[in-house]
C-alpha positions in Angstrom: 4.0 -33.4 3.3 2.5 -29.9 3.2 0.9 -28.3 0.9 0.5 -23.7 0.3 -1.8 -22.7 -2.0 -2.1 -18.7 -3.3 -4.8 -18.0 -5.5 -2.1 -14.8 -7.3 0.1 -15.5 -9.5 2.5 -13.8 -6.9 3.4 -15.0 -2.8 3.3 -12.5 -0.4 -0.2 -10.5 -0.9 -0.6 -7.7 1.4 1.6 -8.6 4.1 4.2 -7.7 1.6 2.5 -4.5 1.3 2.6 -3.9 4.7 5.1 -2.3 7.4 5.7 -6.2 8.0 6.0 -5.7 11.9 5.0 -8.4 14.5 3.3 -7.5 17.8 4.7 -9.4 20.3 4.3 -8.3 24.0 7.1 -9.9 26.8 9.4 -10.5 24.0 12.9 -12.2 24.8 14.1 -9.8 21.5 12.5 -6.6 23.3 13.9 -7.5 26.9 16.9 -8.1 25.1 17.8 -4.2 24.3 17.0 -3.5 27.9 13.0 -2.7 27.5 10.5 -3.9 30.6 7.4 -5.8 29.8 5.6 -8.8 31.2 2.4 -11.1 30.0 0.0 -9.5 31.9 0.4 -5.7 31.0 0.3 -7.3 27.2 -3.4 -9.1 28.0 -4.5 -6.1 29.7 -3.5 -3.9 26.9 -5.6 -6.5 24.8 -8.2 -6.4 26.9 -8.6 -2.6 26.6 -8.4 -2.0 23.1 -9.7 -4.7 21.7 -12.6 -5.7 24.0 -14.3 -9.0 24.6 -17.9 -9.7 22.7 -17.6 -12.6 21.7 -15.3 -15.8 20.9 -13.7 -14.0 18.8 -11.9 -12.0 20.8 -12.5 -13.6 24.2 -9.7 -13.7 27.1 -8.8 -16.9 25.9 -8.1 -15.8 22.5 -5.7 -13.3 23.4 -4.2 -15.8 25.8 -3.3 -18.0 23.6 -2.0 -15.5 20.8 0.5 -13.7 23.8 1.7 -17.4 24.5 2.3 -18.4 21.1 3.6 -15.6 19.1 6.8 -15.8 21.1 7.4 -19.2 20.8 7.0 -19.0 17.3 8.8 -16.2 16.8 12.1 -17.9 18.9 11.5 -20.9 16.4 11.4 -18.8 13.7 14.7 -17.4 14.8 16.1 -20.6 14.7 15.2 -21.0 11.1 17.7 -18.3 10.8 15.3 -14.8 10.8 16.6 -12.2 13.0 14.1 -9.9 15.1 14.5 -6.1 15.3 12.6 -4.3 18.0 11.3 -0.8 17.0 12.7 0.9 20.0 10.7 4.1 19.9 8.1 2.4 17.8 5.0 2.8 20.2 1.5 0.7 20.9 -1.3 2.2 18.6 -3.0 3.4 21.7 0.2 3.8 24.7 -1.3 6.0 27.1 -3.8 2.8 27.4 -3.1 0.4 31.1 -0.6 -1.9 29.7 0.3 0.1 26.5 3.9 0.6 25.9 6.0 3.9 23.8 8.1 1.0 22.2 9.4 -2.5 21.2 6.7 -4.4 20.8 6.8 -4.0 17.4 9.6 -6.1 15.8 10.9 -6.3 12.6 12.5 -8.8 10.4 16.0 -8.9 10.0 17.0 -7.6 6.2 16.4 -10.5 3.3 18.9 -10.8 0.0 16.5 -11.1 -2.8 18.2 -13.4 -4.6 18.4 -16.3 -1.7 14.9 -16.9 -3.1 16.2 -18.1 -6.4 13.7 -19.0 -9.3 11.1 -17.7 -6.9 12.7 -14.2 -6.3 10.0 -12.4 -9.6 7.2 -14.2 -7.3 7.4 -11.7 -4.5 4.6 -9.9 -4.6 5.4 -6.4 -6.3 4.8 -3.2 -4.1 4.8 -1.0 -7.0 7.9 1.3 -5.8 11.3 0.6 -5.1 12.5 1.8 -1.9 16.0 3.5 -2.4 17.6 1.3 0.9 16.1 -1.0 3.0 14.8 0.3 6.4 13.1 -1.1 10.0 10.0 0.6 11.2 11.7 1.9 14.1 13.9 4.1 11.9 11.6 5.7 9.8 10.5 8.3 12.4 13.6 10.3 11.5 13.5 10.6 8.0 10.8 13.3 8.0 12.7 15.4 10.6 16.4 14.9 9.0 16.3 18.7 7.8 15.1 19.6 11.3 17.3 17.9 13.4 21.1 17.3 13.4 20.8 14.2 15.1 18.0 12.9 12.7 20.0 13.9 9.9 23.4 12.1 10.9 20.8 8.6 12.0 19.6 8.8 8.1 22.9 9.0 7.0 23.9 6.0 9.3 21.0 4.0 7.3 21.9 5.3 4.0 25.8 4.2 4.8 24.7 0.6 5.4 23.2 0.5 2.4 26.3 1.4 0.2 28.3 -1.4 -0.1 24.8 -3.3 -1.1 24.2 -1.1 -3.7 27.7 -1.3 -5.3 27.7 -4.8 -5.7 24.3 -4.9 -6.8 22.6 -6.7 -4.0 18.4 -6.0 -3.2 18.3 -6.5 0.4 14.2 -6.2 1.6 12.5 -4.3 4.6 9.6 -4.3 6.3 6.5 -6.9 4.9 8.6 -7.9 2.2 11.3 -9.1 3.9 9.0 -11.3 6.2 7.3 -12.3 3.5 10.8 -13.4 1.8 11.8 -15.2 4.6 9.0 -17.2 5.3 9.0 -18.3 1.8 12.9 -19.4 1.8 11.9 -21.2 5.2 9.2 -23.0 3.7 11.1 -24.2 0.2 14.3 -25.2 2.7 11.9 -27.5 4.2 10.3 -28.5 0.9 6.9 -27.8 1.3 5.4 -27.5 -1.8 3.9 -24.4 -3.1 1.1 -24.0 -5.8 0.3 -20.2 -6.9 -2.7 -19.5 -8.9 -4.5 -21.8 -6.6 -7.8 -20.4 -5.1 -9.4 -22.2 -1.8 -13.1 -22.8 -2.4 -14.4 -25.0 0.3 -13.5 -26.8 3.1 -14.7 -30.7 2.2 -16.2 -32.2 5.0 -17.1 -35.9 6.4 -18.6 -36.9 9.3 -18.1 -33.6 11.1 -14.5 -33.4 10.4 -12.4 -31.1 7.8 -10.6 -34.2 5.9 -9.7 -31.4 2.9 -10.4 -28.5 0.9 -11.4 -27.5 -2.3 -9.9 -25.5 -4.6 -10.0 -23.9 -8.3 -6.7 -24.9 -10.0 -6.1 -24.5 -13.5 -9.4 -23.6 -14.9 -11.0 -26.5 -12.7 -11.9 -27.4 -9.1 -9.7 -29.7 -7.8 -9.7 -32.2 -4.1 -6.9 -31.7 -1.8 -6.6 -34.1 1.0 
């Protein structure tokens, strides 16, 4: 059985908060709306912004994490989320070797709030309410919409989606909290158990290996193994 533990009284924290993207080099979802890219220029891109001092972000690191996001991402996709690549959504640094102007950032497909049920007021709270739900690759034209006709028209294109939600009184989520949603109503599907208010303390440790942690549960420290 598994076990998640959040030490808020909320799930979500500030991945929830965030622009929720995934960066994920020689994706199948990129490729897939006709955009180049291949492992290597992804390490190399790696390799140039981020360095290698240490273990921490040695070659091998970023091997493995180019290597493994896809896959996870593909099985995540079979666990029914949908991956949007940002089109024009660039690398933080493009004109770096291997950086790309778009797609490696990929969003979440859309979540209905109330799929999460009982758990739907656990969401961690951004503190504002988005009008309509949006991917990252779309937000570049809502500041030039007064500036450009064919800004304008894609903002009305996102704000037309959104109408039939808003009549019947759906919340559809964007961005960090819609991956955030998602991974939660993955998770309860395949009953893991979830405690909130539960913070880690230590790892507990015998004969060299972790066997469990330690944690601070309702008002006292508790054993998980």
């Amino acid at each position: 059985s598994v076990l998640l533990i959040e030490k808020r009284h909320q799930f979500g924290g500030s991945s929830a908060m965030s622009g929720g993207t995934v960066w994920a080099p020689n994706s199948k979802f990129t490729k897939a709306i006709g955009l180049q890219d291949s492992f290597e220029e992804g390490l190399l891109y790696l390799e140039n912004v981020v360095g290698n001092e240490g273990s921490w972000d040695s070659t091998t690191r970023k091997t493995a994490y180019i290597q493994n996001i896809n896959e996870a991402m593909e099985e995540l996709n079979e666990e029914g989320i949908d991956w949007v690549p940002a089109k024009k959504y660039p690398d933080y640094y493009p004109e770096l070797p291997g950086g790309k102007t778009g797609g490696r950032s990929i969003d979440a497909s859309f979540f209905e709030l109330k799929k999460l049920g009982e758990w739907a007021n656990k969401l961690h709270d951004m503190g504002i309410d988005t009008p309509f739900p949006i991917h990252s690759g779309e937000v570049g034209h809502l500041p030039k919409m007064l500036r450009r006709s064919s800004d304008f028209f894609e903002v009305t294109k996102i704000f037309m989606r959104s109408v039939p939600w808003l009549l019947t009184g759906k919340k559809y989520l964007s961005n960090g909290q819609t991956l955030a949603a998602h991974l939660m109503y993955i998770a309860l599907k395949h009953n893991v158990e979830v405690w909130l208010e539960t913070a880690f303390e230590q790892f507990i440790i015998e004969n060299d290996d972790v066997v469990g942690i330690q944690a601070h549960r309702n008002g006292q420290s508790i054993s998980i193994y």
